[in-house]
N, C-alpha and C positions, 0 to 999 in steps of 0.2 A: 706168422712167419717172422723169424728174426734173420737176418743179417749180420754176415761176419764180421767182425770187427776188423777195423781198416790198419793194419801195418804202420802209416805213416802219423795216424793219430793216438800210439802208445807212445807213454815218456821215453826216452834214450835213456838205452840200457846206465846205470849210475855208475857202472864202472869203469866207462869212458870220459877219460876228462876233458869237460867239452868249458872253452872260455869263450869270453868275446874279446876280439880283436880288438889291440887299439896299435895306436902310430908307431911304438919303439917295435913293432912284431914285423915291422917294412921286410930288413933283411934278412929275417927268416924264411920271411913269403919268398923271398926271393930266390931265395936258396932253394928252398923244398918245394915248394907249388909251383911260381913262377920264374922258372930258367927260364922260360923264350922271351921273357918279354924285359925291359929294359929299366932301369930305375925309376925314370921319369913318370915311365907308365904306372910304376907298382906303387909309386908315392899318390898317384892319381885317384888310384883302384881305394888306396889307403882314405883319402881324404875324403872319395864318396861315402865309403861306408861310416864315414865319423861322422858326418853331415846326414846322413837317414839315422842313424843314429840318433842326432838332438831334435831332426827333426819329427822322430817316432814315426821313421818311412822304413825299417828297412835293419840290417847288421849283418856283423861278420863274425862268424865263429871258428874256433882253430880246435882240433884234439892237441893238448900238448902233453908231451914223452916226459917221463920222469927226468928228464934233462933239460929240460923246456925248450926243445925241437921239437916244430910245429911238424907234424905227424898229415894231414889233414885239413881241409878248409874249406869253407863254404859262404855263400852270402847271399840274403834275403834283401830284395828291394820292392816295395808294395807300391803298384801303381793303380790310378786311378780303377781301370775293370778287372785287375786281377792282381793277384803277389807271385814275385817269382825267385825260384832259387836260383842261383847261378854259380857259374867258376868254382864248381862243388870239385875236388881234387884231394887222392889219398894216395900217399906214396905207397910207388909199387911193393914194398916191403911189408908194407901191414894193409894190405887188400884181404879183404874175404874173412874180415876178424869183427865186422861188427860197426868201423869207424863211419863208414858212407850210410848209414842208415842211420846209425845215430845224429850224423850232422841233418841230415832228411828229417826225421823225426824233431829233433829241437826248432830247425826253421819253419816246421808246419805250425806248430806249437807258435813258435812268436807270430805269424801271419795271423793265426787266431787270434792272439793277446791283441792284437792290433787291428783286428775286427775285418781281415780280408775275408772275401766271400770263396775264393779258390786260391789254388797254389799252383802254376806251371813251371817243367822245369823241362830242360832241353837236354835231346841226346843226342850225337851225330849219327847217323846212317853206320859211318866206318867204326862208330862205338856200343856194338848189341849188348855188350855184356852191364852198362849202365844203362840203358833203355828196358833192359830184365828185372833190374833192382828195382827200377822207377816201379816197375807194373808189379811187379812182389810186393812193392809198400802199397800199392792201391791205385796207384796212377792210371789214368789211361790217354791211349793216341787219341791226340784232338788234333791235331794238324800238321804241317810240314812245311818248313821255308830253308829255303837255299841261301846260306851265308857263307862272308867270307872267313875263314877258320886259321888265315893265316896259310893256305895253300895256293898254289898257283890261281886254282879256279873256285867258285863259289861250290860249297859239300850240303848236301841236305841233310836237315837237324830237324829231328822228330822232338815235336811239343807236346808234352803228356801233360793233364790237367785233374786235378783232382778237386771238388767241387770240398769247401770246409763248413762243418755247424758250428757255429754259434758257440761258444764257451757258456757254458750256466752264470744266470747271473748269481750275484753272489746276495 
């Protein structure tokens, strides 16, 4: 009996241009991912990922637009029992073209390179339509915790997990 191959462990598509993030990309993120949150924070966000970064914990990837507006963005930080994607965000403009699965797709990939055993990523309750994507790459519900999201009261976000093999050795 063979088994499908898993959505979130094919390369991203090549004709999205997927980079890694570094520090002069602040206020871009600002502009295009991160409107609600504040400078202080986005330089914070920024510094994490430069820091997983060197420390081969972790990154941050942008699709950028022929104009080099950040289109997209995502970021992978590998913790001790599992890797996780996070603040994964695709402007409303170029939804449904391909960008959210390929940043999916690249970040499972580096979790492998980096020898995680699984990859979880979060959906909110109030957001089905990326909890469908998640399970279309191969995801699945593994649990649910109530955070705070920035609304008055704590929202539940579904943890989808997808268990990784091993990269061949070489």
């Amino acid at each position: 009996m063979t088994t499908a191959p898993i959505p979130a462990l094919h390369p991203p598509d090549a004709s999205i241009p997927l980079r890694d993030v570094t520090p002069d990309d602040l206020n871009e993120l600002l502009r295009c991912c991160w409107a609600d949150r504040s400078y202080d924070v986005g330089r914070w966000m920024i510094s994490r990922v430069v820091r997983n970064q060197q420390e081969q914990r972790g990154t941050g990837v942008a699709v950028a637009g022929a104009d080099g507006a950040i289109l997209g963005y995502g970021q992978l930080t590998v913790w001790p029992r599992c890797a996780e994607i996070s603040d994964l965000f695709v402007d409303s403009r170029f939804r449904s073209q391909g960008y959210g699965t390929a940043i999916v797709q690249y970040l499972t990939h580096y979790a492998r390179t980096l020898r995680a055993d699984c990859v979880e990523i979060g959906a909110a309750e109030s957001n089905p339509r990326a909890a469908a994507l998640y399970r279309r790459l191969g995801f699945a519900d593994h649990r649910v915790i109530h955070m705070n999201l920035g609304t008055a009261q704590r929202e539940p976000v579904i943890y989808l997990r997808l268990a990784l093999p091993p990269l061949p050795e070489c």
